[in-house]
C-alpha positions as CSV (number, residue, x, y, z in Angstrom):
1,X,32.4,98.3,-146.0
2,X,30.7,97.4,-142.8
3,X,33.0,95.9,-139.8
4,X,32.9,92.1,-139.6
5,X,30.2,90.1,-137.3
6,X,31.2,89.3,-134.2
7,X,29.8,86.0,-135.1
8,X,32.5,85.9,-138.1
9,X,35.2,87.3,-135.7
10,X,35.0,84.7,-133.0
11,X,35.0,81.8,-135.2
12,X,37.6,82.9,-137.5
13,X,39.5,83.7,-133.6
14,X,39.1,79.9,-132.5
15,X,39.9,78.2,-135.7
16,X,43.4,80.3,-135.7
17,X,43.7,79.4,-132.0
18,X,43.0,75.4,-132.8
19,X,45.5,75.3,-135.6
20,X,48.2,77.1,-134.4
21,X,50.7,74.3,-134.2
22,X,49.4,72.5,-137.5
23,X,49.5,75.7,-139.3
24,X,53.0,76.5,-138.2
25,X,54.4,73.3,-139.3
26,X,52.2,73.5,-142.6
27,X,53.8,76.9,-143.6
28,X,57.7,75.9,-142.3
29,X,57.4,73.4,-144.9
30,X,56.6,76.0,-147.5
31,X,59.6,77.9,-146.2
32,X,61.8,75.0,-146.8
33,X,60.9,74.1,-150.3
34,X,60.7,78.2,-151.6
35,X,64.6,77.8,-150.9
36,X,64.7,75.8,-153.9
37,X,63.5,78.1,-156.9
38,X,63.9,77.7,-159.7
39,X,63.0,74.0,-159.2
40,X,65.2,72.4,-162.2
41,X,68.9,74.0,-160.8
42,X,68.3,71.2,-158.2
43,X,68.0,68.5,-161.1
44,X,71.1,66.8,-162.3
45,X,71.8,67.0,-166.1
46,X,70.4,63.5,-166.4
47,X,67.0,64.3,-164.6
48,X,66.7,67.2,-166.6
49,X,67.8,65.7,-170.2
50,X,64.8,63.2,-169.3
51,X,62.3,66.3,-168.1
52,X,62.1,68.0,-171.3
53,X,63.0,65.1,-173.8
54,X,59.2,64.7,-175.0
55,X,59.0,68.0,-175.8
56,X,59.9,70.0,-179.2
57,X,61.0,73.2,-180.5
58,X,61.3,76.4,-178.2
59,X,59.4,74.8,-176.0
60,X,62.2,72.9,-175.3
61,X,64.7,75.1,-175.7
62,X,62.8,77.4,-172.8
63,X,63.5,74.4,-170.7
64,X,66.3,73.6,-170.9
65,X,68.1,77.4,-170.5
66,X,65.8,77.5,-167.1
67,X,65.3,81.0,-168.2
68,X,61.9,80.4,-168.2
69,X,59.4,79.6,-165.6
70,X,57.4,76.4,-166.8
71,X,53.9,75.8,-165.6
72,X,52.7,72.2,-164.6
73,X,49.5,71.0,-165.7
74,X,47.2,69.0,-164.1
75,X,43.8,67.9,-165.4
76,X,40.8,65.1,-165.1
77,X,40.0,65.4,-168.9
78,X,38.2,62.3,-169.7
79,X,35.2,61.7,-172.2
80,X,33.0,59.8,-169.2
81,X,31.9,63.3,-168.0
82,X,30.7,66.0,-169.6
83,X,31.6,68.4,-167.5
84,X,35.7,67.5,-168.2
85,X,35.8,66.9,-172.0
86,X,35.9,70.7,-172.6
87,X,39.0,70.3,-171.1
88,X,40.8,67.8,-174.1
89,X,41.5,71.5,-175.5
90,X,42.9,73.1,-172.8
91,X,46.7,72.3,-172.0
92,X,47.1,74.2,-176.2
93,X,45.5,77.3,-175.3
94,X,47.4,77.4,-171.9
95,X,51.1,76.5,-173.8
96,X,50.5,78.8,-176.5
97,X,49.4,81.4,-174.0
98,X,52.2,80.6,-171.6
99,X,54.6,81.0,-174.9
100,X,53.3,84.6,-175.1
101,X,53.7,85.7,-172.3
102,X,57.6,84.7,-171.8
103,X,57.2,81.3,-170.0
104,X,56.4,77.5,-170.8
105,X,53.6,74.9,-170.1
106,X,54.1,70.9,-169.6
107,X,51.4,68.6,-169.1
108,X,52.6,67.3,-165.8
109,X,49.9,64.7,-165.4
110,X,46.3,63.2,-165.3
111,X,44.0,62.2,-162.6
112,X,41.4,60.2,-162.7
113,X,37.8,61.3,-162.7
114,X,34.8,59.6,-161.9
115,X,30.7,60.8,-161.8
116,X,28.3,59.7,-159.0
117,X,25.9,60.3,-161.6
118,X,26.6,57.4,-163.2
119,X,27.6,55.5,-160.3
120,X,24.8,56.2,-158.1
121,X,22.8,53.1,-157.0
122,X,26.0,50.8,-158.9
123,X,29.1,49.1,-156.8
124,X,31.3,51.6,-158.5
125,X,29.9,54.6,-155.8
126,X,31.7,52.4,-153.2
127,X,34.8,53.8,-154.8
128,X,33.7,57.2,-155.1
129,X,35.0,59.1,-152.0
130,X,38.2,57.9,-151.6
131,X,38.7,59.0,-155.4
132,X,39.3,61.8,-153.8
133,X,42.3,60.5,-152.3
134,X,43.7,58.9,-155.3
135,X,43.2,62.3,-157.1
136,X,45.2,63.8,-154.7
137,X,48.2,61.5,-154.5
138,X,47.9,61.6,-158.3
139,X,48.4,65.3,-158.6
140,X,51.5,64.6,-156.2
141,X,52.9,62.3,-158.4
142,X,52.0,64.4,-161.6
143,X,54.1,67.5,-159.6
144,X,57.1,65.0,-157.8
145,X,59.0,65.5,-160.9
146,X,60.1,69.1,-159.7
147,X,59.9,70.3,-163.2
148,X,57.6,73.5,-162.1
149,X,57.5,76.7,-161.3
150,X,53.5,77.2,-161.3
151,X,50.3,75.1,-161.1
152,X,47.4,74.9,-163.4
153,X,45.0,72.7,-162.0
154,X,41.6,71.5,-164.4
155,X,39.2,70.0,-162.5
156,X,35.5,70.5,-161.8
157,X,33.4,67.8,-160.2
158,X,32.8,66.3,-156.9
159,X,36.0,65.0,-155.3
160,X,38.4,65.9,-158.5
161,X,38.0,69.5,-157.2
162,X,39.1,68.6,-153.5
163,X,41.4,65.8,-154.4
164,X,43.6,68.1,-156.7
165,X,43.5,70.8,-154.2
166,X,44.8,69.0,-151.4
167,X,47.8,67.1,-153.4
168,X,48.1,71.0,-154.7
169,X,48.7,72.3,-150.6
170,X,51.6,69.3,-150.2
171,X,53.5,71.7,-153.2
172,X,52.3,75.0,-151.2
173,X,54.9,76.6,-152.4
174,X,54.1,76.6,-155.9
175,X,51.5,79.4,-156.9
176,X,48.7,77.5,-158.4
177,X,45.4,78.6,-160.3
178,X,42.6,76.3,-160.8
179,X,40.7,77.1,-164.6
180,X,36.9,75.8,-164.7
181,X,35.5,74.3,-167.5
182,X,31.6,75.9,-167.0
183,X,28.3,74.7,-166.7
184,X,26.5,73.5,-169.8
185,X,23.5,74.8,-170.8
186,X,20.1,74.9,-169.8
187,X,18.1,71.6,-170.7
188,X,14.9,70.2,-169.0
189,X,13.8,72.1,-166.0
190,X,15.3,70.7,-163.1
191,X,11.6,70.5,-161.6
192,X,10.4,68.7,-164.1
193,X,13.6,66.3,-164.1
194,X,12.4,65.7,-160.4
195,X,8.5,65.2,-161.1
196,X,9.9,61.8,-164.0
197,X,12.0,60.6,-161.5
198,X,8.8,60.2,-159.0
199,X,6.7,59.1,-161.9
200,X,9.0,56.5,-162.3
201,X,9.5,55.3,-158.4
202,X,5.9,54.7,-158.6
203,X,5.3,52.9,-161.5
204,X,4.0,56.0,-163.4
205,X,6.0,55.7,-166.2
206,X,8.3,53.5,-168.2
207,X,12.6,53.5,-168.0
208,X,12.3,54.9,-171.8
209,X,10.5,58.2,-170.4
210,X,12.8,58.5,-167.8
211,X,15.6,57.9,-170.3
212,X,14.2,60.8,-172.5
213,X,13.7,63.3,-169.4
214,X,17.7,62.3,-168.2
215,X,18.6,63.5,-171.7
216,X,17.0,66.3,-172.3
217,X,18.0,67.6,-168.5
218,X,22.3,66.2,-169.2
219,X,22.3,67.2,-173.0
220,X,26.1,68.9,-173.6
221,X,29.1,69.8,-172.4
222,X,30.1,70.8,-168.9
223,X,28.4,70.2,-165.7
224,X,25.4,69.8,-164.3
225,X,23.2,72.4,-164.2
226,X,21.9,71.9,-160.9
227,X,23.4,73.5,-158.0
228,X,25.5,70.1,-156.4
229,X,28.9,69.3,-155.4
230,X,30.1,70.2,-158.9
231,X,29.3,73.6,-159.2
232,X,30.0,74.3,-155.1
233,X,32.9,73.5,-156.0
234,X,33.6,76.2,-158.3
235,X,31.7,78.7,-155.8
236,X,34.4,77.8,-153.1
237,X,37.5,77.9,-156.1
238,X,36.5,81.4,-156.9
239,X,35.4,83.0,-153.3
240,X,38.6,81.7,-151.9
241,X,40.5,82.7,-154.6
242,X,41.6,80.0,-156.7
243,X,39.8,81.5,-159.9
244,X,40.3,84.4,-161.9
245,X,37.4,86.8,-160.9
246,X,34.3,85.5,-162.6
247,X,35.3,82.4,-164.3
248,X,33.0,79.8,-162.3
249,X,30.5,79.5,-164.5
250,X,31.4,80.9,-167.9
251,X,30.1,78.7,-170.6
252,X,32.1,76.0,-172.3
253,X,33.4,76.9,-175.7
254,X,33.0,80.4,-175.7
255,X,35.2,83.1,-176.9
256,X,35.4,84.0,-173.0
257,X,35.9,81.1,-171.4
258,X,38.8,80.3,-174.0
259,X,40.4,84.1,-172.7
260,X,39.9,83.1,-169.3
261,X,41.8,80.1,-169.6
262,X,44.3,81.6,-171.4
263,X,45.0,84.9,-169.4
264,X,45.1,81.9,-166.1
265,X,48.5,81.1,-167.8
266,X,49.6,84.2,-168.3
267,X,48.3,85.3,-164.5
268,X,50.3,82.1,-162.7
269,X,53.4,83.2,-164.7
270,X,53.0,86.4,-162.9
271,X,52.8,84.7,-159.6
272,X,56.3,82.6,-160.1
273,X,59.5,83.6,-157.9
274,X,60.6,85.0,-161.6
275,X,57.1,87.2,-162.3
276,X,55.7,90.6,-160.2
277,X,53.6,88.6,-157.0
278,X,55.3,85.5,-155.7
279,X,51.8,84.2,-154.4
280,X,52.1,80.2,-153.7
281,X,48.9,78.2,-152.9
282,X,49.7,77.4,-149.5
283,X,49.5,81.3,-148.5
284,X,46.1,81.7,-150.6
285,X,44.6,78.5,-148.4
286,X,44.6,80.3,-145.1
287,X,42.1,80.4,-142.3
288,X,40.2,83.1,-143.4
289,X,39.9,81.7,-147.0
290,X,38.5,78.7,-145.9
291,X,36.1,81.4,-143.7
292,X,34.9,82.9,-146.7
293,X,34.4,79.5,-148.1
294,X,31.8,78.0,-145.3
295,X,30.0,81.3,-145.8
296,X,29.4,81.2,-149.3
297,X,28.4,77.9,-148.9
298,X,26.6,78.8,-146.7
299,X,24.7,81.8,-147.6
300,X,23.9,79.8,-151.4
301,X,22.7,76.5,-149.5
302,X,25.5,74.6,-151.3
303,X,26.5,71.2,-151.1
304,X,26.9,69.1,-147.8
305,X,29.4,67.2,-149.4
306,X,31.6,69.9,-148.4
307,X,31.2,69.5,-144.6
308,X,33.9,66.5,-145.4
309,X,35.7,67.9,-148.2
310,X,36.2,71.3,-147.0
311,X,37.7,69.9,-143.4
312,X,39.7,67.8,-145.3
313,X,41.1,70.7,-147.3
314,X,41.8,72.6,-144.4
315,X,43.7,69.8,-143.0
316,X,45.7,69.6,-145.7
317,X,47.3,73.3,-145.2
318,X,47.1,72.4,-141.6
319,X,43.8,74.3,-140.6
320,X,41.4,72.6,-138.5
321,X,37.9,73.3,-138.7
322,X,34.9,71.3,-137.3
323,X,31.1,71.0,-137.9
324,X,30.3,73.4,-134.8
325,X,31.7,76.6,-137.1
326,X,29.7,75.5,-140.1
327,X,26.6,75.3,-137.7
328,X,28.2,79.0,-135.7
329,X,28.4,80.6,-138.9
330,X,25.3,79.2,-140.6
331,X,23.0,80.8,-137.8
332,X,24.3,84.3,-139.0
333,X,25.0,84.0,-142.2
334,X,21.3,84.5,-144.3
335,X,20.1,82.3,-147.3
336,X,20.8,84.4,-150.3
337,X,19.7,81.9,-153.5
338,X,17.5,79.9,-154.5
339,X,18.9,77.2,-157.0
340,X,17.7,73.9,-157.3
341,X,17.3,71.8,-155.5
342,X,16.2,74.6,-153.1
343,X,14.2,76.2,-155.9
344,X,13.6,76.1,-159.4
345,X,16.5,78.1,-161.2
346,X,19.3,76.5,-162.3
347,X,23.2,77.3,-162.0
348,X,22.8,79.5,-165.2
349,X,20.2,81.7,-163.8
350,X,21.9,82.3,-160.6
351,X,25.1,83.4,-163.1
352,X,22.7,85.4,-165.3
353,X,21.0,87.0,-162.0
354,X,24.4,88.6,-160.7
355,X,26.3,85.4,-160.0
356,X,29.6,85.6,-158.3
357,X,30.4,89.6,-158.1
358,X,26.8,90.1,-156.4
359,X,27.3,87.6,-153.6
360,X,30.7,88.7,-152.6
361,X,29.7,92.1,-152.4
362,X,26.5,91.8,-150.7
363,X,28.4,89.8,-148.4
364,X,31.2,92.0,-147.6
365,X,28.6,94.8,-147.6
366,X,27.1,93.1,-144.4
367,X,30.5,92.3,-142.7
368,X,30.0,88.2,-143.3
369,X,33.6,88.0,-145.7
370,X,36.9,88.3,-144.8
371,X,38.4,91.0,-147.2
372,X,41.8,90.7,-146.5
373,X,42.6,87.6,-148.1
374,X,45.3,87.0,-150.8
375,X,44.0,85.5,-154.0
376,X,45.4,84.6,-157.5
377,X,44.5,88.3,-158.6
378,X,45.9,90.1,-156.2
379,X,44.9,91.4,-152.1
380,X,41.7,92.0,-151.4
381,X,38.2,90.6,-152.3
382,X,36.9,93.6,-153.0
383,X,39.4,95.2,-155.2
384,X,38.9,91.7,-157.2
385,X,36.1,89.5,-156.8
386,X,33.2,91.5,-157.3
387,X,34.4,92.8,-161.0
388,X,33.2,90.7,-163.8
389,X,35.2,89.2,-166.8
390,X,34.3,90.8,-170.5
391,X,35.9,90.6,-173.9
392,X,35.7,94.2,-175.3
393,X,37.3,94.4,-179.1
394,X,38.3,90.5,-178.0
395,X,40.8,91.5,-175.5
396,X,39.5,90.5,-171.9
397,X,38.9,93.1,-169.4
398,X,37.3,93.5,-166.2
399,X,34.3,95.4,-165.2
400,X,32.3,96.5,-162.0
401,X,30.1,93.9,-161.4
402,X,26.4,94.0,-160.5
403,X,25.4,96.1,-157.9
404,X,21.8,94.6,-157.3
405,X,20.3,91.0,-158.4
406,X,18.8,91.0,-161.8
407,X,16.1,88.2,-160.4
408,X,14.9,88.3,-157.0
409,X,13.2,84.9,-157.4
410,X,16.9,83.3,-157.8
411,X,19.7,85.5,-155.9
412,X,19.3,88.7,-152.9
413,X,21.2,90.7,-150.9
414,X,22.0,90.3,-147.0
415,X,19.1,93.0,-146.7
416,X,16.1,90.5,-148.2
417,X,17.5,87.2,-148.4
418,X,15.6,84.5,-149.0
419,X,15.8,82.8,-144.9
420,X,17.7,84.6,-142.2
421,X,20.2,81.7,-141.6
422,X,22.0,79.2,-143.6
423,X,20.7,76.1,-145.3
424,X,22.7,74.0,-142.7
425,X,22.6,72.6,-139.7
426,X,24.7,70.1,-136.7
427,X,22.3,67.6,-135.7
428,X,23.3,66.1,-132.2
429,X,22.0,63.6,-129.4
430,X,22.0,60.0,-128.5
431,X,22.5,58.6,-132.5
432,X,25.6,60.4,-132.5
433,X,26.4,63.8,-134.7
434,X,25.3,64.6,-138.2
435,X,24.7,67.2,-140.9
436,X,21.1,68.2,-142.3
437,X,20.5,70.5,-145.0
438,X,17.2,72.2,-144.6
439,X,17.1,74.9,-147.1
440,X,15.5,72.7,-149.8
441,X,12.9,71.2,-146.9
442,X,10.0,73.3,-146.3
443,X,9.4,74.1,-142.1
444,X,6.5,72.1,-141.7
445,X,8.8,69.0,-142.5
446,X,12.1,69.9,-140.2
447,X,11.0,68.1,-137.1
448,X,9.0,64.5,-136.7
449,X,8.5,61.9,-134.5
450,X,8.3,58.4,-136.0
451,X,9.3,54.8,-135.3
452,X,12.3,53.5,-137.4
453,X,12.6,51.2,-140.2
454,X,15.9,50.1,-140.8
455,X,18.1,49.1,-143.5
456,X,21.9,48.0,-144.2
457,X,21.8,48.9,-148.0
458,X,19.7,51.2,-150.1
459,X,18.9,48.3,-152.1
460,X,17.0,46.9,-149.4
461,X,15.2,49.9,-149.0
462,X,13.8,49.6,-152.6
463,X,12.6,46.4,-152.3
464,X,10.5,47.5,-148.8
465,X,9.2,50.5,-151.3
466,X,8.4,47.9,-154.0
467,X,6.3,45.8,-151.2
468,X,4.6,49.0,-150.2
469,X,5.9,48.3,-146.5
470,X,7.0,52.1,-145.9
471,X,3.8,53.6,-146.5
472,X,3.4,55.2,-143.2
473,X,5.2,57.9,-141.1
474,X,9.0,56.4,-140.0
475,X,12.5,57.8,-140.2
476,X,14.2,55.3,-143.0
477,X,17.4,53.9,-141.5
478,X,20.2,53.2,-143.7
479,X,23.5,52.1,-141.7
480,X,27.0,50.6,-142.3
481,X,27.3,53.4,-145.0
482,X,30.2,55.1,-143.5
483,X,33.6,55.3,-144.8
484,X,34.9,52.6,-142.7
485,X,32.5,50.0,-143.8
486,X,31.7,50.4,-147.6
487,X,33.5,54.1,-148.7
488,X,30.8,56.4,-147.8
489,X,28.7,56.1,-151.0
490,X,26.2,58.7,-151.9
491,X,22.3,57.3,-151.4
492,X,21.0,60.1,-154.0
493,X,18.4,57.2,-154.9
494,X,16.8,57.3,-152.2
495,X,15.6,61.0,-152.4
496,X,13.1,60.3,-155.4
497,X,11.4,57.0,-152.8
498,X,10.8,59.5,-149.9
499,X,9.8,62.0,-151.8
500,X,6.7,60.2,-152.3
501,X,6.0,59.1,-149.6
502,X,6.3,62.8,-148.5
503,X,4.2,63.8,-150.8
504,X,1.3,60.8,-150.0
505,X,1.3,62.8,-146.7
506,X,3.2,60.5,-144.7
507,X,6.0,62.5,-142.3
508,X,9.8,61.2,-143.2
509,X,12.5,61.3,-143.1
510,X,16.4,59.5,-143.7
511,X,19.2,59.2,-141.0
512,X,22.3,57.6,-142.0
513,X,25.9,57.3,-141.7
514,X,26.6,57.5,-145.6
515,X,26.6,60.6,-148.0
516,X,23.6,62.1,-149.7
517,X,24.3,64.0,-153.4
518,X,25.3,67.5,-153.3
519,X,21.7,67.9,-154.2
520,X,19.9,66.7,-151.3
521,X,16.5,67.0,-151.4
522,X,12.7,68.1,-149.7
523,X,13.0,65.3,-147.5
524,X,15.2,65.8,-143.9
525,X,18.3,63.5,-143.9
526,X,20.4,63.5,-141.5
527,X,23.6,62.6,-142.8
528,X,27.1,61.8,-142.0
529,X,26.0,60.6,-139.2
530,X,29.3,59.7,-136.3
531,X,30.8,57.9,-135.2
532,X,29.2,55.2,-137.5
533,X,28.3,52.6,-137.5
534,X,30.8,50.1,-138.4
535,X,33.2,52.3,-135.7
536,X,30.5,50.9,-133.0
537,X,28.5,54.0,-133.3
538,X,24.8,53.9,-131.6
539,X,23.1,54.1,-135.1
540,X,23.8,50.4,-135.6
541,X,22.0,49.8,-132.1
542,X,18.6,50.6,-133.7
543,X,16.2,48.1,-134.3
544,X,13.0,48.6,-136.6
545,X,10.3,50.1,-134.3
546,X,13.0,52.2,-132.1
547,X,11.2,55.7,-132.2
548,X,13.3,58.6,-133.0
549,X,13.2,62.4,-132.9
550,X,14.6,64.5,-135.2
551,X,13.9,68.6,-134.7
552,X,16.2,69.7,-137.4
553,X,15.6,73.5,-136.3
554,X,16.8,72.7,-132.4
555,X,19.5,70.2,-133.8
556,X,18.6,67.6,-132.0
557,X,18.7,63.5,-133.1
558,X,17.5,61.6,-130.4
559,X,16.0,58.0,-130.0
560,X,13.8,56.5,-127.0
561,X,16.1,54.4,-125.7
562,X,14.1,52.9,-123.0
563,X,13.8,50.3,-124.6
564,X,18.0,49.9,-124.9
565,X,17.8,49.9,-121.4
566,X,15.5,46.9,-121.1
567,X,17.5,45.1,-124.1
568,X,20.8,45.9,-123.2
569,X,22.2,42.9,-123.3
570,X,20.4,41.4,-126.4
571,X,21.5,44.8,-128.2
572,X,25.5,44.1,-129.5
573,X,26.0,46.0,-132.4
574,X,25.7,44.6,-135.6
575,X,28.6,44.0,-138.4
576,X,27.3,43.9,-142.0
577,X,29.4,42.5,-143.8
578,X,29.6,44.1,-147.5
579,X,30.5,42.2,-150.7
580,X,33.8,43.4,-152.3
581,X,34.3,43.3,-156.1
582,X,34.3,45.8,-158.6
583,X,37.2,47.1,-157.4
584,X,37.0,48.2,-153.7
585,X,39.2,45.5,-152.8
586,X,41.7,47.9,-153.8
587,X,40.3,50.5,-151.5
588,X,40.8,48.6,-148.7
589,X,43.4,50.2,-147.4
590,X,42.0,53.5,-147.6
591,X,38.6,52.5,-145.8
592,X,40.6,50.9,-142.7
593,X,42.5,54.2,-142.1
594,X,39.9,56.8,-143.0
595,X,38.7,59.1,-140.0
596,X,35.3,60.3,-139.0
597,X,33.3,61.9,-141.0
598,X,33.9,65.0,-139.0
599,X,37.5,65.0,-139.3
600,X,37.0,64.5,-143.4
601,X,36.1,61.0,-143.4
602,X,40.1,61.1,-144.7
603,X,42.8,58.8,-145.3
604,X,45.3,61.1,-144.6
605,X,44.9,62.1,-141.0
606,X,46.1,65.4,-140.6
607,X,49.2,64.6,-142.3
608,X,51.1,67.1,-140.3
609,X,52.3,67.4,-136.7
610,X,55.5,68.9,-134.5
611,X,58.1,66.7,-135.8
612,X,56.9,66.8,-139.5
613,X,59.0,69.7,-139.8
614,X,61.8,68.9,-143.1
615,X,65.4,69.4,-141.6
């Protein structure tokens, strides 16, 4: 094992340093609830009569002796997503697994889960980030009831994942395992999903090919097969050791994935004050675990989502981290796959290439993981996390996993990767700060000079595409997208529009203070852009015509503002006002206290400070 990069070390130095208060008072709190296992002794005989009065049989009888340690669980199952109706049969093979292995399982609760792939482009995506904080205050409410001994969270998509992590880190004390669902499997080429979608910006074809093409690409159960939020999301679960070795991205339905889920309950029983390993959650979420999880981000060129999700995380188990170590560590840490929408392959070839097992230990061959980490299985990635799960005469073991990638074309070691540095990048100058993720834009399209052409909704930006008005070189403004002014929605639709202008030859490219999909795109967009706009940010300064420079390899977003100068006072910034309806009203609340994007683009704050310490 080589040492760790000094790159790796000094980061991992400064985060520790910046959160030493928050992380203090984060882990006090832990110390004061551990004081209080088993959970139900502290429930009078009324609270407890009503805890276990739903349930039957010995399950009930486990209960109520307090004998046995009972495992909450948590999930998003819903039919609106595929990736989450695997989980309707879930919470029986946990119980009966639970039941085997001396303990007991409760449904503690649901949360609610929505899909920006069906909201995308719709009013509904103005609800879609601060789902997150609903999710999270719902898995607080689904564990308040302090019924548990353990955790089992199921969850899989964009902000489900993040939302039931962080109300998982407010119980920090309870150990906690989070039990994937898996991808589906492979449909229409994700290529050839993207070549329709042009087709139909232009005219090319009709909705009813398009309609055909979505099928064929989102035909099953479990998620998308393209690498987005989604399936980051169960990259960071397992590399920060939230997952059983190897479950990420084991199919639904399977023999396996049904062992998997069932030896998670049997595991978390394990990690109880009454099993071998007390392990709670809040010790598993340290600074080095959310290390590892930037990198691996990082080194797969995974979603930019996660430069609000993951500093929200963090927060929650009172670790701060900012967009200057994802930008430290990204200049170190090498591209090592090749996934669409940064190539071809889809989540199921990067599995079937070496997956999981070959990234960690490539990674912590080259000195870019932390390997002394607690996880769910036990100390140590490497002991762990690169073994591989197998049913052998159907009883699940683990095995050494692979040593070298099976495809070259999808997944490499730190020795060939694919780029020497990550697939991010901090853009910074006079429009404020932003993320761009360049691993899916090719060079000769990182850096442009262009007047602007700007826009308050992406709506409007379709109709200027429908009226042919963008067909030249511009940067496409979109502002007032932040989480202050409309919740932050993704502008995935716009990816397919500049695409083709791209590909007419015309240089591009999108700056905005709103969200992209996990799967941004060829085109450069700068994104997240803060402080935004509606937070009198200088992005809703720009007028159509205002040139701007983006050099995405430098970092630097810049515009000519001569021309500010001049204008000065004929330059106040504007306030576009957004329609409510379809239910944002009810997020009101949530947009007027949400922070910048850097800080989350949160409701929470960082929820903890020096006199949050429980007496």
């Amino acid at each position: 094992m080589a040492s760790l990069h000094p790159q790796l070390v000094a980061v991992t130095a400064r985060i520790i340093k910046r959160s030493k208060t928050t992380r203090r008072v984060y882990l006090t709190r832990i110390e004061h609830a551990q004081g209080k296992f088993p959970t139900r002794v502290g429930l009078s005989c009324s609270n407890l009569a009503h805890g276990f009065s739903a349930l039957t049989g010995q399950d009930k009888i486990a209960i109520r002796s307090m004998q046995q340690p009972n495992i909450g669980i948590v999930s998003s199952y819903n039919e609106m997503l595929s990736a989450h109706a695997p989980y309707r049969d879930f919470p029986d093979i946990i119980k009966q697994a639970a039941r085997t292995a001396g303990g007991v399982a409760q449904f503690a609760g649901g949360v609610p889960a929505m899909c920006d792939g069906i909201t995308q482009g719709n009013s509904g995506m103005e609800l879609s980030l601060f789902s997150r904080e609903i999710i999270a205050m719902s898995t607080a409410i689904a564990l308040s009831h302090n019924m548990f001994d353990a955790v089992i969270c199921l969850g899989i998509c964009d902000k489900i994942v993040p939302g039931l992590l962080i109300g998982a880190l407010q119980f920090g004390h309870l150990p906690t395992i989070f039990v994937p669902a898996g991808p589906m499997t492979s449909g229409l080429s994700n290529d050839e999903k993207a070549k329709v979608r042009q087709q139909f910006a232009t005219g090319a074809v009709g909705r009813d090919v398009l309609l055909d093409s979505e099928s064929r690409a989102y035909h099953g159960h479990g998620t998308c097969t393209f690498y987005g939020t989604a399936n980051s999301n169960q990259l960071l679960m397992e590399i920060m050791g939230l997952h059983l070795p190897g479950a990420a991205f084991v199919h639904p339905y399977t023999p396996l994935r049904d062992a998997l889920t069932a030896e998670a309950a049997c595991r978390v029983l394990q990690l109880t004050t009454q099993g071998i390993h007390y392990t709670p959650i809040g010790h598993v979420i340290n600074e080095k675990a959310i290390i590892n999880g930037i990198i691996a981000l990082l080194a797969t060129g995974g979603s930019t989502n996660h430069t609000l999700h993951l500093v929200a995380i963090a927060r929650a188990a009172g670790i701060m981290i900012d967009w200057n170590d994802f930008d430290d560590l990204s200049h170190v840490v090498p591209l090592l796959a090749k996934i669409y929408p940064n190539g071809k392959a889809d989540i199921n070839h990067y599995h079937a290439a070496g997956g999981m097992a070959f990234l960690t230990r490539t990674l912590l061959e080259a000195g870019l993981l932390h390997d002394d980490v607690t996880t769910v299985s036990g100390t140590g990635l490497s002991d762990h996390y690169t073994l591989e799960p197998r049913l052998v005469n159907k009883k699940l073991v683990w095995v050494d996993g692979a040593h070298e990638s099976y495809d070259k074309t999808v997944l490499r070691s730190v020795a060939e990767p694919f780029q020497p540095d990550g697939g991010l990048r901090l853009v910074q100058g006079s429009l404020g700060r932003g993320v761009i993720k360049i691993s899916a834009v090719a060079p000769e399209h990182r850096s442009l000079t262009a007047p602007a052409i700007v826009f308050d909704s992406q709506e409007d930006v379709q109709a200027a595409f429908d009226r042919g008005e963008m067909e030249r070189d511009c940067v496409t403004v979109v502002r007032f997208q932040g989480a202050r002014a409309n919740g932050m929605p993704e502008l995935h639709r716009l990816t397919s529009l500049l695409g083709v202008l791209q590909d007419k030859g015309f240089r591009v490219a999108l700056v905005t203070d709103g969200r992209m999909s996990g799967a941004s795109g060829k085109v450069p967009a700068v994104i997240h852009l803060s402080p935004e706009a509606m937070l009198g940010g200088p992005l809703g300064k720009v007028r159509s015509g205002d040139i701007i420079t983006l050099d995405a390899e430098a970092g630097r977003l810049d515009v000519d503002e001569s021309e500010w100068v001049n204008r000065a006072n004929e330059r106040p910034v504007d306030r576009c006002e957004h329609k409510l309806g379809f239910g944002s009203e009810l997020f009101s609340v949530l947009r007027s206290a949400a922070l910048p994007a850097e800080q989350g683009a949160s409701a929470f704050g960082t929820m903890l400070n020096e006199r949050a310490i429980p007496l």
